[in-house]
GUTOR-852779 format. One line per 2 residues: number of its first residue (from 1); for each residue y, z, x of C-alpha. Coordinates in steps of 0.02 Angstrom, whole numbers. Example, Ala and Ser with C-alpha at 12.3 -4.5 7.8 and 13.67 -1.06 7.14 Angstrom:
<rs>
1) -225/390/615 ~ -53/357/684
</rs>
This chain:
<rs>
1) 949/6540/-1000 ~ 770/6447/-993
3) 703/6518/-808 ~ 607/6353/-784
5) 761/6275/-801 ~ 859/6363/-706
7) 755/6382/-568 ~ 723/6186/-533
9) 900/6166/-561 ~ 964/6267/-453
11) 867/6263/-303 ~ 978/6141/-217
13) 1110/6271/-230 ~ 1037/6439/-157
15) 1087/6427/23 ~ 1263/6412/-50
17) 1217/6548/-166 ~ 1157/6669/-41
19) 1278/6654/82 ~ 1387/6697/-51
21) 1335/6869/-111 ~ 1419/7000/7
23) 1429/7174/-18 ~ 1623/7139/22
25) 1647/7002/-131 ~ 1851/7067/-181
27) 1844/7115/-365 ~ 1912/6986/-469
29) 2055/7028/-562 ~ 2065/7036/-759
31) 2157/6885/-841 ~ 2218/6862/-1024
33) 2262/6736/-1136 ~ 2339/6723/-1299
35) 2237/6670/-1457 ~ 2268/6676/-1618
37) 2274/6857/-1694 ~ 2123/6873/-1817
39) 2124/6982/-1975 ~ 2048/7159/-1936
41) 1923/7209/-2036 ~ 1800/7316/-1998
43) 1780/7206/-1821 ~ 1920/7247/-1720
45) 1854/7128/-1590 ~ 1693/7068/-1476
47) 1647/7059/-1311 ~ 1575/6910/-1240
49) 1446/6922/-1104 ~ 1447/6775/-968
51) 1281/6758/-862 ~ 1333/6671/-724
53) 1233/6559/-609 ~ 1061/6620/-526
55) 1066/6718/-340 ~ 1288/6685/-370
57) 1342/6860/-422 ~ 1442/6802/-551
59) 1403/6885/-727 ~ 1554/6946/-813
61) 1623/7033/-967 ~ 1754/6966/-1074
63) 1826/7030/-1245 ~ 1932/6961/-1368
65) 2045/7069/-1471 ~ 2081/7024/-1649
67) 2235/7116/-1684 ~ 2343/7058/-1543
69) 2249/6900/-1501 ~ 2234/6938/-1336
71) 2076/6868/-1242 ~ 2042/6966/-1072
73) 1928/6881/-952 ~ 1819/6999/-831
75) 1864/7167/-893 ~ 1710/7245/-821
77) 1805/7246/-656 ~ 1961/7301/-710
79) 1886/7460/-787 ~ 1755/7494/-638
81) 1862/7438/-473 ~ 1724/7556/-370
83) 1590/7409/-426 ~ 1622/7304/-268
85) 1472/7194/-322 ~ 1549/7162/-516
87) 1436/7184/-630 ~ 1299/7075/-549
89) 1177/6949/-550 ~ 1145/6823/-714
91) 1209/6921/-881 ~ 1046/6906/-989
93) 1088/6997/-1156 ~ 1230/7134/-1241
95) 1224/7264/-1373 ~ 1304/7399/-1430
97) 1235/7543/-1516 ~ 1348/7696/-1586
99) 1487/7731/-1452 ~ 1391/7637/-1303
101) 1380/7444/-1243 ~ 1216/7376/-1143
103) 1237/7221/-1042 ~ 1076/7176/-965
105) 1108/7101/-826 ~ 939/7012/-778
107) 924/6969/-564 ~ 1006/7142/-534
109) 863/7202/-624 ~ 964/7345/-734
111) 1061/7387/-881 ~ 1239/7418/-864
113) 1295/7558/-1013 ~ 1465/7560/-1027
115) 1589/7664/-1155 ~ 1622/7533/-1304
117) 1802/7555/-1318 ~ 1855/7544/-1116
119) 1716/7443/-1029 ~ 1674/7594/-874
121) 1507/7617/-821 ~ 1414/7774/-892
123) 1265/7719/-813 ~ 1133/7617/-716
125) 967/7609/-788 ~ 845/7519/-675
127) 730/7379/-747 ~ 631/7243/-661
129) 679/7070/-719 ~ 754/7120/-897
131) 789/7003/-1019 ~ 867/7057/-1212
133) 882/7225/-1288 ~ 886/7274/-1469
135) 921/7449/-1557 ~ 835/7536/-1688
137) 815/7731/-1740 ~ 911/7813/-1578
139) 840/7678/-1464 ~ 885/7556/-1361
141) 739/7413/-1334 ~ 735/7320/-1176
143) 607/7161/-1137 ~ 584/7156/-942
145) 467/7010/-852 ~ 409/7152/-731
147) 374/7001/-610 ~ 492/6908/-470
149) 599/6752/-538 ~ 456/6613/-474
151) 381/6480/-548 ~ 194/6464/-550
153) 70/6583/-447 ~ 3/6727/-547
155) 129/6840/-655 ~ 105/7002/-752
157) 124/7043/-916 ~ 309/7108/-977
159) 344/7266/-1043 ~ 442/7347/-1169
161) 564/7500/-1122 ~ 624/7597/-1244
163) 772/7705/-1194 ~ 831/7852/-1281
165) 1034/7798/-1316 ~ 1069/8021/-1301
167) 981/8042/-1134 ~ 994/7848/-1081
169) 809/7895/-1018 ~ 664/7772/-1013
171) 548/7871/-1165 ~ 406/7768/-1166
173) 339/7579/-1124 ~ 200/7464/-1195
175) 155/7301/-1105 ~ 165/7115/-1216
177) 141/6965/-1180 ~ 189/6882/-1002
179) 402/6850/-987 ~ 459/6916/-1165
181) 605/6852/-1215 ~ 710/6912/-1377
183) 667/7047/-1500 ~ 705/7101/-1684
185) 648/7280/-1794 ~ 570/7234/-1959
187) 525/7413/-2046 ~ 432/7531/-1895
189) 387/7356/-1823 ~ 453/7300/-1654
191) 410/7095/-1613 ~ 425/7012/-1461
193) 428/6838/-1415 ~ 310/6794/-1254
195) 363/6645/-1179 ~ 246/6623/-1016
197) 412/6510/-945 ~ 358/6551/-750
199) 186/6450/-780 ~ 201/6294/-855
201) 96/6208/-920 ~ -13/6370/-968
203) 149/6457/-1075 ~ 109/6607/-1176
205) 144/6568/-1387 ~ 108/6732/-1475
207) 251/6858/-1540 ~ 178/7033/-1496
209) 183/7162/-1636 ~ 213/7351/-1593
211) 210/7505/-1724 ~ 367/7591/-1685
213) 291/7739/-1712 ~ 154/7751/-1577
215) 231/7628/-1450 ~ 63/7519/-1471
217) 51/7352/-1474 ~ -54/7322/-1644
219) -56/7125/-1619 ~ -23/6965/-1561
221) 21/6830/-1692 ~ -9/6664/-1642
223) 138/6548/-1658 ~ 186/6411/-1534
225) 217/6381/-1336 ~ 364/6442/-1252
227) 436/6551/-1375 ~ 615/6632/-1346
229) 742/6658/-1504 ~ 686/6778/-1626
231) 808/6857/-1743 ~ 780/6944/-1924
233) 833/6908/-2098 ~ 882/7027/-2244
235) 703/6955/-2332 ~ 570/7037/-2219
237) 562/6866/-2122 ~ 588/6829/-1929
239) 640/6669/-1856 ~ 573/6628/-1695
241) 601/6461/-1598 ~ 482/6389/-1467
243) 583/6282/-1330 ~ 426/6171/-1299
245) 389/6087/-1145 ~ 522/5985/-1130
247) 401/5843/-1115 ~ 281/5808/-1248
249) 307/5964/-1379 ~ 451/5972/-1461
251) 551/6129/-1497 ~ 556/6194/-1662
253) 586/6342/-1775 ~ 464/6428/-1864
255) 459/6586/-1992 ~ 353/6728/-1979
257) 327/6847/-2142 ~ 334/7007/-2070
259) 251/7085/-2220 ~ 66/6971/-2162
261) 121/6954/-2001 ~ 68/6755/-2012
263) 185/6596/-1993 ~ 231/6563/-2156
265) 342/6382/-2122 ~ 410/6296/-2000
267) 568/6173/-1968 ~ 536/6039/-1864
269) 706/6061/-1790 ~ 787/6102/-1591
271) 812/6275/-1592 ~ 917/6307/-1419
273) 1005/6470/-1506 ~ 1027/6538/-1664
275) 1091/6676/-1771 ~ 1089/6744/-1912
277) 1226/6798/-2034 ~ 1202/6832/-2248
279) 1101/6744/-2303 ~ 1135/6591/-2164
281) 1038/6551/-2006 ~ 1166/6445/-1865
283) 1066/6337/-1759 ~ 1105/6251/-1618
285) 975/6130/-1574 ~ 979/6097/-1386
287) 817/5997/-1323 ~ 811/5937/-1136
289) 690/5815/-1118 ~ 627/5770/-921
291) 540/5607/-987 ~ 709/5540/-1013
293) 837/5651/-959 ~ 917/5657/-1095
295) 991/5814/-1220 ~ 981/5783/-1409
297) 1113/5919/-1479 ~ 1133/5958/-1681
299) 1213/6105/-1758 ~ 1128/6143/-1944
301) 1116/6278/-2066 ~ 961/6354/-2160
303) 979/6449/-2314 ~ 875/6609/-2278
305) 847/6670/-2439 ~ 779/6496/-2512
307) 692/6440/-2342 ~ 788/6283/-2341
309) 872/6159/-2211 ~ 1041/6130/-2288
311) 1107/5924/-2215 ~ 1262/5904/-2105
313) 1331/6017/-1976 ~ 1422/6170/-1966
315) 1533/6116/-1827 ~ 1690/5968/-1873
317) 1657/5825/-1779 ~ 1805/5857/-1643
319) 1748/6017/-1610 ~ 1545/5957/-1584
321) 1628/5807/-1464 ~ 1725/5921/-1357
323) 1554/6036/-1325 ~ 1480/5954/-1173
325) 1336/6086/-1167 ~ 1338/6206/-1314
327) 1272/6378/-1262 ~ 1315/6563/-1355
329) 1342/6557/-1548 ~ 1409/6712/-1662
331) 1460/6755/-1823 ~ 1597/6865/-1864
333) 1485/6979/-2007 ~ 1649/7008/-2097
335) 1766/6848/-2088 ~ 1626/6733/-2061
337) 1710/6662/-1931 ~ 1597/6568/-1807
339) 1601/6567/-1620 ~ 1521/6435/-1488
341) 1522/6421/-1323 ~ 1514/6292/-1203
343) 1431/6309/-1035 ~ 1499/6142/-959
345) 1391/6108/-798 ~ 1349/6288/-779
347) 1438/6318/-610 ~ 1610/6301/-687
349) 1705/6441/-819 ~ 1641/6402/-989
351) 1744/6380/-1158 ~ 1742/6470/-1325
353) 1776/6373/-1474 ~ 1792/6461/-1665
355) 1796/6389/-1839 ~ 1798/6479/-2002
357) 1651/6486/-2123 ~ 1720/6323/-2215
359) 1729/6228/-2045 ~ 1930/6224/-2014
361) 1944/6254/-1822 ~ 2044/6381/-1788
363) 2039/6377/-1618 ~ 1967/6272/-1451
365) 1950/6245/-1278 ~ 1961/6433/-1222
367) 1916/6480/-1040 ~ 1797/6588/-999
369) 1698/6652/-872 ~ 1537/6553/-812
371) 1406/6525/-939 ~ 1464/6615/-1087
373) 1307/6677/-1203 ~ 1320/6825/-1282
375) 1415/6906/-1409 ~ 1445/7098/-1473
377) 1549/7135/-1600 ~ 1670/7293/-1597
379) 1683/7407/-1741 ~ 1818/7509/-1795
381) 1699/7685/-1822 ~ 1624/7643/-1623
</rs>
């Protein structure tokens, strides 16, 4: 979630908040709900990560199972009852990588590893104000603010921790840019996008470069303020979406070549979230603007390997309506199946909605936990 946003938000609410957080919060129990059963393929399922509101304690851990359409909210507490405090404060980012899951989980300032298949903790590893991880080559790749949640007032730069996924030991870091947010492998290339959120107006807009091999970072490219999304394409291309300042300058999308490392286009479209699947970028373009307080939402399509903006939307028009604040999106990499959630008023439990890859909905209006965001996807060989 955008910190600057969150944090102005919010601040009405953290007396509440606080008072709230008690080392004897009961476990909340697991609760399921039929879906409809999915085809199994080589995704048996996903888990669905839900952040939960700032200084509230309420991230949780969800996961839908194709083959018996079962959906099973909070099963991070059924599997580790001992975890008195859940599994903590504002769910940031999820991954898995071989037989292991990663939830960052951002205020708590860790990484929760959990076995794949039942959800228990294998362990805690401890990092300052983490944001997103991503995998490559044995590793697990973790952006962390290294800073307290504040806005304004001087802030170092992030850091990279790379974590060996045998040992689930911190290897080796390298600092970036100041608040990194999401990061992608291109080759023996790591890039991270520096967003600066904490000190508006004076964001950072470069997407920090480091050689895999040495742990270095080799550059900064320049790109755009505020910079957050970043995900990779099968062409040697990253997109990478800068939120703006929610006042003058727009968000858009842009698309780095990672063979120059130099901006090669850019869309002038909202990017709030996006993903990539074939050759098919999702975008959800959520743009907050305080001049008006208003949210312009769209939902298009890009065609990767041609560069271009395809027209219309990738949500039916009942589906788009019912979305009062569209959040998390996935694609099944199989079915094609696409998944969106809906964070509501962000205090509330959120909704998952799906439609295939031709835009039938196959489903709506799902409950989930608070703020669901992100998605991993369960394989059959994990």
């Amino acid at each position: 979630m955008n910190e600057v946003y969150k944090l102005w938000v919010l601040l009405a609410m953290l007396a509440f908040a606080l008072s709230g957080c008690r080392d004897d919060d009961p476990v909340i129990p697991e609760e399921t709900d039929p879906l409809p059963p999915q085809t199994v393929t080589a995704v048996e399922g996903f888990y669905l990560l839900n952040e939960g509101n700032m200084n509230m304690n309420k991230a949780s851990l969800d996961y839908y199972d194709y083959a018996t359409g079962t959906y099973r909210r909070n099963v991070y507490g059924q599997a580790n009852p001992d975890a008195t405090l859940g599994l903590g404060d504002v769910g940031n980012d999820i991954g898995i990588y071989g037989s292991k899951l990663y939830a960052v989980i951002n205020r708590s300032n860790k990484v929760e590893v959990m076995d794949v298949k039942t959800a228990k903790r294998l362990k805690v590893i401890d990092v300052k104000n983490c944001r997103n991880v991503t995998f490559a080559r044995g590793k697990a790749y973790v952006s962390a603010y290294d800073g307290e949640a504040q806005i304004g007032g001087a802030s170092p730069d992030g850091f990279i921790a790379e974590i060996d996924t045998a040992t689930l030991a911190i290897t080796r870091t390298v600092r970036v840019g100041r608040q990194p947010e999401e990061m992608a492998v291109a080759g023996n290339k790591l890039y991270v996008a520096n967003s600066g959120g904490y000190s508006p107006p004076n964001y950072e807009r470069t997407v920090s470069v480091i050689d895999l091999n040495t742990f270095v970072k080799i550059r900064d490219i320049d790109v755009a303020i505020n910079l957050h999304r970043l995900k990779a394409d099968a062409y040697g291309d990253l997109y990478v979406s800068s939120r703006g300042d929610n006042f003058d300058i727009p968000s858009k999308l842009f698309v780095i070549d990672t063979k120059t490392d130099a901006v090669k286009k850019t869309f002038d479209i909202a990017c709030g979230n996006l993903t990539i699947a074939g050759d098919t970028a999702y975008v959800i373009g959520s743009e907050f603007g305080y001049a008006t307080f208003d949210r312009t939402v769209g939902y298009s399509m890009i065609n990767v390997k041609t560069e271009t903006l395809f027209e219309g939307s990738f949500l039916p028009p009942a589906v788009a309506e019912a979305i009062k604040m569209p959040y998390g999106i996935a694609v099944d990499p199989v079915s094609g199946n696409i998944y969106i959630t809906d964070a509501t008023d962000h205090v509330s439990p959120g909704m998952l909605h799906c439609v295939d890859r031709n835009g039938n909905t196959l489903f709506t209006g799902q409950t989930t936990g608070d703020i669901p965001a992100h998605f991993a996807f369960v394989y059959k060989n994990h």
